[in-house]
N, C-alpha and C positions, 0 to 999 in steps of 0.2 A: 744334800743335793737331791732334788727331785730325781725320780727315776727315769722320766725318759729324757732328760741331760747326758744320760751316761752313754758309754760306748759299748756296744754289745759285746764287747772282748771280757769287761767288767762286768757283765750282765752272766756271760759264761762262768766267769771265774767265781763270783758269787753263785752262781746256781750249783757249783759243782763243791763249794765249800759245806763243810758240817751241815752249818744252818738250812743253808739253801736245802740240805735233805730230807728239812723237817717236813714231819705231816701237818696241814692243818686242816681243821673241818670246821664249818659253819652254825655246826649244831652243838659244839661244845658248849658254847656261854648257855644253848638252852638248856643241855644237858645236865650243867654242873659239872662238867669233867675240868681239867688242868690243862691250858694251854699245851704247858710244855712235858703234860703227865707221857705224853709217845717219846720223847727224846732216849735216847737207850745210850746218849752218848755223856759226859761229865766234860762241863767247860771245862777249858783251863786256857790260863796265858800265853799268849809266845812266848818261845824263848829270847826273842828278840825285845821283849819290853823292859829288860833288865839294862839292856844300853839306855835307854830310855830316861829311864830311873837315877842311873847312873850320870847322866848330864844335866839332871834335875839339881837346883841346890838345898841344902840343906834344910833352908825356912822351905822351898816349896814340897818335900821330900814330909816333910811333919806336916806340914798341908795338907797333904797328897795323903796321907796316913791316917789323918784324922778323917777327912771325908771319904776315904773308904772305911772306916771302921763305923762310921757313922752309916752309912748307905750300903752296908753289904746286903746282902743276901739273906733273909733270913729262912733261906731253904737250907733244909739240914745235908742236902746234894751239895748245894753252892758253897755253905760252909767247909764242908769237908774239903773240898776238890779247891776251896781257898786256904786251906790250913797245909792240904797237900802244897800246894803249892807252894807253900811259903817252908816250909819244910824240907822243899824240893831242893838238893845240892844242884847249886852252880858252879862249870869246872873254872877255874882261873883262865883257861885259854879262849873260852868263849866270851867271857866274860870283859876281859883286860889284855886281850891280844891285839897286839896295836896291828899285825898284818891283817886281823879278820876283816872283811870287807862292809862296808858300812851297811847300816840297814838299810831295807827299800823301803822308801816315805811313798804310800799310798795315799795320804791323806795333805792335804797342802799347808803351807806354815799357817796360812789365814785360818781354818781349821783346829791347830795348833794353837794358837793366838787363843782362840775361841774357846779351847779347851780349857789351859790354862787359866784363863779371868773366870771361866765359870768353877773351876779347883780355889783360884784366889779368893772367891763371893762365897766359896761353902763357908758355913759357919763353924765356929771354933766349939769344941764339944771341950766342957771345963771339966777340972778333974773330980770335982764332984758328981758331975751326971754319966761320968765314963766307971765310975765307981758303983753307978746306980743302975749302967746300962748294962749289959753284957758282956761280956768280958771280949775283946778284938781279938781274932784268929791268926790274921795275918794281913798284912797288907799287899798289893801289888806289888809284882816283882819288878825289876827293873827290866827286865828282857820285855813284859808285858805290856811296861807301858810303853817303851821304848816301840815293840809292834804295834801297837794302837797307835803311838805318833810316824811311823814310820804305815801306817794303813793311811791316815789321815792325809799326809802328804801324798800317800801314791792317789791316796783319790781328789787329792786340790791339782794334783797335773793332770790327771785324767780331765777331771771337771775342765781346766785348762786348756787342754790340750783339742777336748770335746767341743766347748768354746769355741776355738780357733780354725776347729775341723768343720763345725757348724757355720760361722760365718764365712769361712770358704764357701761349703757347699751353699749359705745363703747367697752369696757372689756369682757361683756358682748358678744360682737357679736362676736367679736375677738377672746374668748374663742368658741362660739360657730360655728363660723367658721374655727378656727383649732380643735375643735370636731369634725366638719362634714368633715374637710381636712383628719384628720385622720381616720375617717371612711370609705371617699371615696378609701381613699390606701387604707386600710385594704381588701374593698369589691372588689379596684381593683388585689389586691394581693388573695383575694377567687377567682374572677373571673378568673385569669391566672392559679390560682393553681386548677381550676376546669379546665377551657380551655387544660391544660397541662395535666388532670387527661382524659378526653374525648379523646384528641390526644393518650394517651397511651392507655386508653383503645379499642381506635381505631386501633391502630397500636398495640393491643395484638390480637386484632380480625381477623386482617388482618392476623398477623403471625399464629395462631390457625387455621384459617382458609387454610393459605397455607399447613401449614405442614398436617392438615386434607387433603389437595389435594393430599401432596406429596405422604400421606400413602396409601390414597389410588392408587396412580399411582404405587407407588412402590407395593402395591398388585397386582395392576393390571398386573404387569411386571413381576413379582414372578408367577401368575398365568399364565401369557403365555409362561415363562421359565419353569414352570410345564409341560405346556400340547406340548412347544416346545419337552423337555425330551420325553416324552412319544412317540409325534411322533417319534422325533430319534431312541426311542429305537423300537420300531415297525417298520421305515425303517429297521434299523441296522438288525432286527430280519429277516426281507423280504433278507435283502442284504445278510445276512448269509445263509440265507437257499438257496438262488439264487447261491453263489458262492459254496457254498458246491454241489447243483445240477449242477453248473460248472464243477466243480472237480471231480464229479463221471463221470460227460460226459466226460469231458477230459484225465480220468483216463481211462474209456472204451474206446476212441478212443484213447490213448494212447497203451494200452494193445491191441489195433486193429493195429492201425500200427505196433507195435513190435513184433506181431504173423509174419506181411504180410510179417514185412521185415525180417523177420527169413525165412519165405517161398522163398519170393524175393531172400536171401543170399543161401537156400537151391538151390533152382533153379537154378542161378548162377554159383554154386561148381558143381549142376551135370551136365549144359552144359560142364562148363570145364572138368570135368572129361569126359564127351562124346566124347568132340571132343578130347584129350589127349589121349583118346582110339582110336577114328576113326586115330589118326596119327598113332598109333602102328600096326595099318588093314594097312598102307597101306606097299607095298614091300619096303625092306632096298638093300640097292643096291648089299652085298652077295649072298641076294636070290632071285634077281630081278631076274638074269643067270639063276635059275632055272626052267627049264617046266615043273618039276615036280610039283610043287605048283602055284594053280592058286588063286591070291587076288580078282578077280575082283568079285566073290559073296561076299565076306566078304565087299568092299570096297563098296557094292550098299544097301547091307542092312544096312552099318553103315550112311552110307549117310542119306539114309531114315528115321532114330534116329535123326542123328542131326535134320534132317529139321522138324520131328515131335515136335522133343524139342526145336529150336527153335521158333514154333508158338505158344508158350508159353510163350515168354519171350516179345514180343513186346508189349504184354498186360498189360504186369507190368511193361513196360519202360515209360509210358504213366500217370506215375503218381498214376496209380493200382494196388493192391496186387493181387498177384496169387491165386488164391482159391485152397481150400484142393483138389479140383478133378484134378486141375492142376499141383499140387506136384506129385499126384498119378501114373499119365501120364508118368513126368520126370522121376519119379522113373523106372516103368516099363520099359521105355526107356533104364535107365540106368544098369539094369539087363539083360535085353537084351544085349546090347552091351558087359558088363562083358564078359555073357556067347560067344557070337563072339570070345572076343580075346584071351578068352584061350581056343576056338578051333582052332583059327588060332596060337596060341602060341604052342599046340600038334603037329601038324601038322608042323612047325617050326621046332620042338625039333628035329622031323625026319627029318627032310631036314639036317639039321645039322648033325646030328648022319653020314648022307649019306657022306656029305661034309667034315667030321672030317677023314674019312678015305682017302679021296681024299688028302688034306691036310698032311697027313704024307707021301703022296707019292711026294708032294710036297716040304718037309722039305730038302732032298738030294740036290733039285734044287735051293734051295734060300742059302745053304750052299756056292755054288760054285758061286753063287751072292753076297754073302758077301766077299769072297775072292775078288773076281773083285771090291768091292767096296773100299775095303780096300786100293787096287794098286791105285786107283783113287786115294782116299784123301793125301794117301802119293805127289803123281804129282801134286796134289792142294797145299799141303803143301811147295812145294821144288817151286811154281809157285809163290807163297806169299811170300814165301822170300825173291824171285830173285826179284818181283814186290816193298819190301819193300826197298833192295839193292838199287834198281832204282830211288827211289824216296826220299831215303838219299843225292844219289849224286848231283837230281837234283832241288832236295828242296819242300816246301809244299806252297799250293795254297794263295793267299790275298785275294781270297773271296769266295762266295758260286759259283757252278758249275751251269751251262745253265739250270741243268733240276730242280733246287732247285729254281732257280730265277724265273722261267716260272711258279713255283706252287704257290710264294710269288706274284707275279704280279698277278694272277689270283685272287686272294684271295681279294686282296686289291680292284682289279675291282669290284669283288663282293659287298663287303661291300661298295663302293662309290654307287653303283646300286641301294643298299638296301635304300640309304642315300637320294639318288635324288627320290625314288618311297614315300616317304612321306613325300618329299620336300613341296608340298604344307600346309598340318598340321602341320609342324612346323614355317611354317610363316603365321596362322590363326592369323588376327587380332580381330574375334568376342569374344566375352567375353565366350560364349557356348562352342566355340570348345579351345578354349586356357583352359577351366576348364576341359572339356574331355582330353584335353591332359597329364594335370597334374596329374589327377584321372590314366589314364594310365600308365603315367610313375611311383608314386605310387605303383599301382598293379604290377609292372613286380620290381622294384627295391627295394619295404620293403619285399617277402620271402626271397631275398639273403641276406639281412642284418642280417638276425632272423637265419641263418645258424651259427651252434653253433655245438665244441665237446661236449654234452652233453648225448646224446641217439639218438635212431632211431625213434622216436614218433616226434618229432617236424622237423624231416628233410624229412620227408614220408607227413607232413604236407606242409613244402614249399615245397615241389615235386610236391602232388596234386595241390596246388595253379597254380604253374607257366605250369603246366600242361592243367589247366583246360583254362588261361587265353590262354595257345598259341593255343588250339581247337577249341580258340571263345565261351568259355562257360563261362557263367554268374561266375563274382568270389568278393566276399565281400571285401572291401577293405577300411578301417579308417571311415567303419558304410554304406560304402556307394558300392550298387554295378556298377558294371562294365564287359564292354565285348570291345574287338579287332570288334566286328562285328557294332559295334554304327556309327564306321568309315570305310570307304573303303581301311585308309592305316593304320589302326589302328593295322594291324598285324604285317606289314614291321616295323611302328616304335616301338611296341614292342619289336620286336624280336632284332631288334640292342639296341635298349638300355637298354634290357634283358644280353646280350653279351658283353657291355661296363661296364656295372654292374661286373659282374664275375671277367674281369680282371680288372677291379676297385679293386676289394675285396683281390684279390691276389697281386696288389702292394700294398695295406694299409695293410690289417688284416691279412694276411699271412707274411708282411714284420715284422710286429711286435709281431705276434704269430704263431712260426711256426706249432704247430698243429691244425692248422685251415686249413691248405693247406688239407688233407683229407677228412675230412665232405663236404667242397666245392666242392671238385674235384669228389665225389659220385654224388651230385646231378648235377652237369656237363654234366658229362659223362652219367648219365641217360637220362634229356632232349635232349643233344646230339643223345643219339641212337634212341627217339622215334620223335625226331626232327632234323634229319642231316644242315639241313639250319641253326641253333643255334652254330653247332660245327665249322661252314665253318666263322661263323661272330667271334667266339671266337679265332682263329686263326687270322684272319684279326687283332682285336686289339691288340692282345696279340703280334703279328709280328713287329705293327703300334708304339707300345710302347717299345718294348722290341725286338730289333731286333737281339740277340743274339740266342733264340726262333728258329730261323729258320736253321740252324746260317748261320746270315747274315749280313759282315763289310762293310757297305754302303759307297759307297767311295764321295769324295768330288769332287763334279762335279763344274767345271766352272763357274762363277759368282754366286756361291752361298755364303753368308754369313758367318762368323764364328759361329753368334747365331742361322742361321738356320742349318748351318750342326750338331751343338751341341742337336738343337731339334729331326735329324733324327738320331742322334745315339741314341738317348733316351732320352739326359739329360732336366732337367726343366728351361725352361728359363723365370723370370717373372721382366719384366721391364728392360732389357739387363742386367739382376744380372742373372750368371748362379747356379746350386745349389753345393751345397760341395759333395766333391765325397764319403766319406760315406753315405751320402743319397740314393745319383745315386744307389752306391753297395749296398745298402739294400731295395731298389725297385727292383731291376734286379734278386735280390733273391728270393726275394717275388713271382716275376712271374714265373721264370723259378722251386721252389718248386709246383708251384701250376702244370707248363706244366707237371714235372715228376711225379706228383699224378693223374693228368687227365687220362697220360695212360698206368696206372695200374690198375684204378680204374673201378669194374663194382656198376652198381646201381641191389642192390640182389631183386630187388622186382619187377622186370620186368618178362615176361614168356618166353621172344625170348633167345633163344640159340644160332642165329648166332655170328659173332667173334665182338672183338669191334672195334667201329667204328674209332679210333683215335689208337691204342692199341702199346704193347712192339715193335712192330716191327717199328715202327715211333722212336720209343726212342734209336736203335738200330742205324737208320739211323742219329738222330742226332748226337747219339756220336760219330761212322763212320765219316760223316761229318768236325765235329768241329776238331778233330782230322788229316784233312786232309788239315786245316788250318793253317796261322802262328798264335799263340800268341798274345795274347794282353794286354799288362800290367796287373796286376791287374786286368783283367776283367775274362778273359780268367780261371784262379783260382780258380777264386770265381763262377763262372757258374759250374763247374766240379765238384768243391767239394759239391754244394748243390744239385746239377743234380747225382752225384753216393751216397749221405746220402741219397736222399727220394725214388730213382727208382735202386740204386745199388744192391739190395737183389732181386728185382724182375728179373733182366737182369741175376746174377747170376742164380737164379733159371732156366729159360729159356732158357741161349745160353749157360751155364755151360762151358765146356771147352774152347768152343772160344772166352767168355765173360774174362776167365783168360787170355788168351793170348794177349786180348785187355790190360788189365788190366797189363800186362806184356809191352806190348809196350810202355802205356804211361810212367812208372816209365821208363825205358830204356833211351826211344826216345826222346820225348814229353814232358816229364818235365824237361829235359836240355836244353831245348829249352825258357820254361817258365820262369826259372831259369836267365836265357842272356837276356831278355827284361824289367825287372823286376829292378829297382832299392831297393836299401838298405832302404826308406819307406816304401815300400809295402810289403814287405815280410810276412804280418801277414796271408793273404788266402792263399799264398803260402806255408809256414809253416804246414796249418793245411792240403790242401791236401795231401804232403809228408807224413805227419803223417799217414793221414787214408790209403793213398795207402799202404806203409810199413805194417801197421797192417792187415789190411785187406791180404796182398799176402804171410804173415807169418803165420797167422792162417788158409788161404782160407776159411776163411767165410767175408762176409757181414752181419752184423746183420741188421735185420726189423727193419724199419722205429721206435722209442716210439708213436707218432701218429696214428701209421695206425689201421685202422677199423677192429677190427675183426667181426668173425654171433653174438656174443655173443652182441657185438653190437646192431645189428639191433633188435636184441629182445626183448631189455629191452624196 
């Protein structure tokens, strides 16, 4: 049995036995010396191996005998102390006492067993070679071997028993190592469940911690949206109080300018009444003949007025209001002057008074001049007929007369004149003047578009516009202002493309609404009079587009094209597609209502009393004229009857009888004439002139225009 199998009890008990007391040294084998040369002691048997012996049987006993005799000792020690021993008296009571107590088996039967077969396996020593060997001294005693089996057994329980104590304590450890295995999880399972409890608590701190930050961030942002608030409302309170002290300054300079400019407006009304007075000072040409009455002190002290009151007014043209001392002035002035013209109106009344009797002695002599007049017009009349006879026989003219064409050429010069003088500005290539140019054309062509039958406030409006831009004075225009003076030819292209505009407006907005020809034709003929170069260009297009306008049948000259000669009668040619002739006849309308509104129309808001600048007597000579022409299909028609609808009432009014006898010759003369060129298509403007003529020379009236403008108008 290896030795750390045993049990330390056995380990004791061996160490305290003989052997165990032996020396041994490591240096013997090199020595040479004798293992057991230190022993001071002589083996010998138990007494107890004699029981031993004794339970042995008789074959294993001679067995047993032999291989000790064979394997003894051949130390002359061992010898001896085996001879002793076998010499040795055994008492009978130890021996064969049946109370002695059995022997203790140190050694285990398996042991025993072991013994035994290896006693059985010795070999038999024959009596030959026992003869040849040494002589046998003695053999084991029975006590001896009986101790040796009885050692053998105590050491198979031991071994046993060590066994059983061993795998106990393997049980043992095994228990107490899956004890400590499961304590270890257990402590390793506290320790994560503690690990995980610090993390949380950690990561509660941290979150406590933030959200303590965040509160206080969020105070802190709450308290500068506080005192944010508060500033605001203390700006807000500064801004109120700032724009309310705005307001009253604005208000007082407000309420400053609208005194100034009531003074400004006062001052104004009494230069014009000044000088509307100084015209009444001066001699009318009745009492000019008279040397009775002398103007020239009346006409030196009104003089004196105006110039007093004019040095009044350049002070508030200047961007200043007139001060109360300076109303005071005009006023005086203007009391003054009063009193002037109704002493020179006294004074007048006499001259008259003197002149009214002169005049009835004159009545006799202008009787006998009305007689003489009378024989005249009869000779005019009897000269007109024979002239009308004349011109039956020898028929009516294919185009306008030398002195019509010499006024239509001129015109047309003109307006190319106007065309080439800001030739240069319309072929600007800079980005600056190509945008001033737009900005221009703009200003002079959005008031004619904003011309509208509506009232007199918004046409008094594009009045002043187009007014202010043809004087070169600054004029507002889509936010942005503007002046003819920015450019050098900024007035020339103005004014034509001011003019192209118009009669723009009268082929579109008048072809498709005819009382718009009116409102247009007011503010026309207004710019016209305070601007004659506007009315010279409006002709020129009006001619260029509409040449019936003049009337003028442009004849087809030599190598000129069919789509060009189609362009200079009027018609639109766009990509050699000419247009349908109801189109044509509803442009041609358009323009020639607008020619016949132009000149009837005055602008009431002017202060000039001369005649007008385009007026009935043009309109007199156009129909004269046209009348002195052939015919022209359908053209011819429809020009008459919207040229006597929109300017018929006025001509009435003005040439009265000789306007009837016109009016007599066409039905007569002239429209059988109309009639024979005129195919069974066209009959429709044909139709409706017959109409209005008959009616018109059955009632002898012309009724007014439904369009036309009355003061009531302009007031609203």
């Amino acid at each position: 049995m290896p030795s750390e199998n045993l049990r330390w009890e056995t380990l004791e008990a061996l160490k305290s036995s003989p052997k165990g007391k032996l020396k041994y040294s490591p240096d013997w084998l090199e020595k040479g010396e004798d293992i057991l040369a230190g022993c001071m002691e002589v083996s010998s048997l138990s007494p107890l191996s004699g029981q031993i012996l004794k339970r042995l049987s008789p074959h294993l006993r001679l067995k047993t005998c032999s291989l000790t005799s064979c394997v003894r000792d051949t130390s002359p020690g061992l010898s001896e102390d085996v001879a002793a021993g076998a010499s040795f008296p055994v008492s009978p009571r130890q021996i064969s006492s049946p109370t002695s107590p059995p022997p203790i088996s140190i050694h285990s039967e398996e042991d025993e067993q072991k013994k035994t077969e290896e006693i059985k396996e010795a070999p038999v020593v024959s009596p030959a070679a026992s003869v040849s060997s040494p002589p046998v001294i003695s053999i084991l005693s029975p006590k001896a071997t009986q101790m040796a089996g009885c050692i053998r057994m105590c050491e198979h329980k031991h071994k046993a028993k060590a066994k059983a104590e061993l795998s106990l304590r393997q049980e043992q450890q095994e228990r107490l190592v899956a004890t400590v295995s499961i304590c270890e999880s257990e402590q390793l399972k506290r320790y994560e469940e503690l690990m995980e409890l610090k993390q949380r608590q950690e990561y509660q701190s941290m979150r406590d911690m933030m959200e303590k930050e965040t509160q206080e961030s969020l105070g802190r942002q709450e308290k500068l949206r506080e005192e944010h608030r508060h500033r605001m409302k203390i700006l807000n309170l500064r801004l109120r109080e700032a724009e309310q002290q705005r307001l009253r300054e604005a208000e007082l300079e407000r309420q400053r300018q609208v005194e100034g400019r009531e003074r400004h407006r006062a001052i104004n009304a009494i230069q014009e009444e000044v000088l509307q007075l100084n015209q009444l000072l001066q001699p009318r040409p009745s009492t000019h003949t008279d040397p009775a009455l002398d103007h020239t002190p009346y006409i030196t002290r009104g003089n004196q007025l105006c110039s007093q009151v004019s040095e009044v007014v350049p002070a508030s043209a200047d961007g200043k209001f007139p001060s109360v001392e300076d109303l005071t002035v005009a006023e005086r002035a203007l009391q003054e002057m009063r009193s002037l013209v109704r002493n020179l109106q006294d004074e007048v009344a006499q001259a008259a008074e003197r002149k009214r009797k002169e005049q009835e002695e004159e009545e006799e002599e202008k009787k006998r001049h009305e007689e003489l007049k009378a024989q005249q017009e009869e000779q005019k009349k009897n000269a007109a007929q024979s002239a009308k006879e004349k011109a039956k026989k020898q028929g009516l003219q294919t185009g306008a007369d030398d002195s019509t064409l010499k006024w239509y050429n001129a015109l047309q010069d003109a307006a190319s004149l106007c065309a080439q003088a800001f030739d240069e500005l319309s072929r600007a290539k800079d980005t600056q003047t190509k945008k001033l140019k737009m900005e221009l054309q703009k200003a002079a062509t959005t008031p004619v578009s904003q011309i509208a039958n509506i009232s007199g406030a918004p046409l008094k409006e594009a009045f002043d516009k187009i007014d202010k831009l043809l004087s070169s004075r600054p004029v507002t225009s889509a936010g942005k202002t503007v002046s003819t003076s920015q450019h050098p030819q900024g007035l020339e292209f103005v004014s034509y493309k001011l003019a192209e505009k118009f009669v723009k407006q009268g082929e579109e907005e008048v072809a498709s609404n005819h009382s718009a020809a009116f409102p247009i034709a007011a503010v026309a003929s207004g710019i016209w009079e305070l601007h004659p170069t506007i009315g010279e260009l409006i002709l020129a297009h009006l001619h260029k587009k509409c040449p019936y306008a003049v009337p003028h049948y442009p004849p087809m000259e030599s190598g000129t094209s069919v789509e060009d000669y189609q362009k200079v009668l009027g018609y639109r040619v766009d990509d050699s597609k000419v247009e349908g002739q109801d189109s044509f006849l509803k442009r041609m309308s358009g323009m020639i209502r607008l020619y016949a509104a132009i000149i009837q129309m005055r602008w009431p808001y002017t202060g000039k009393q001369g005649p007008h600048p385009h007026g009935l007597n043009h309109g007199w000579r156009w129909l004269a004229q046209i009348l002195n022409m052939e015919p022209l299909a359908d053209i011819t028609a429809t020009v008459l009857f919207d040229f006597l609808e929109v300017c018929g009432n006025a001509l009435m009014r003005q040439y009265r009888g000789q306007f009837w006898k016109l009016i007599l010759l066409i039905i007569e003369e002239y429209f059988p004439r109309i009639e024979a060129v005129t195919s069974t298509g066209q009959m429709g403007s044909v139709t409706r002139l017959k109409q209005f003529l008959e009616t018109s020379l059955r009632t002898k009236q012309i009724p007014a225009p439904r369009s036309e403008l009355g003061s009531a108008f302009f007031k609203s």
